[in-house]
C-alpha angles and dihedrals in degrees: 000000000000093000091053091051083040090054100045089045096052083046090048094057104046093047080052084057101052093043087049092056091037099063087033085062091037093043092081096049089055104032084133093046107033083179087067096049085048086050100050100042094057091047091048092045084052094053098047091038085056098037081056088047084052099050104040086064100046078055086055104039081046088054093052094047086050091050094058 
């Protein structure tokens, strides 16, 4: 049980990191709409959440052709 509430909390924070960088990249562009800069952010931490999800099992499906 401790090494599931380590692990979320290890994925929670870096989730909180990229979505951190994220808004602090998106903050310039809407200065004016910080609603905007939340929006995007979130968007932009999803795709690349899910782009690393995607890629991390075409590394695995590649591994077990190789192994054959």
């Amino acid at each position: 049980m401790r090494a599931l509430v380590k692990r979320a909390a290890n994925v929670a924070s870096v989730l909180a990191i990229i979505w951190g960088a994220c808004f602090l990249m998106t903050l310039p562009f809407g200065v004016s709409d910080l609603g905007f800069s939340l929006i995007f952010a979130t968007v932009l931490t999803a795709a690349i959440v899910v782009l690393v999800g995607v890629g991390k099992l075409f590394k695995r499906g590649w591994d077990a052709l190789k192994g054959r």
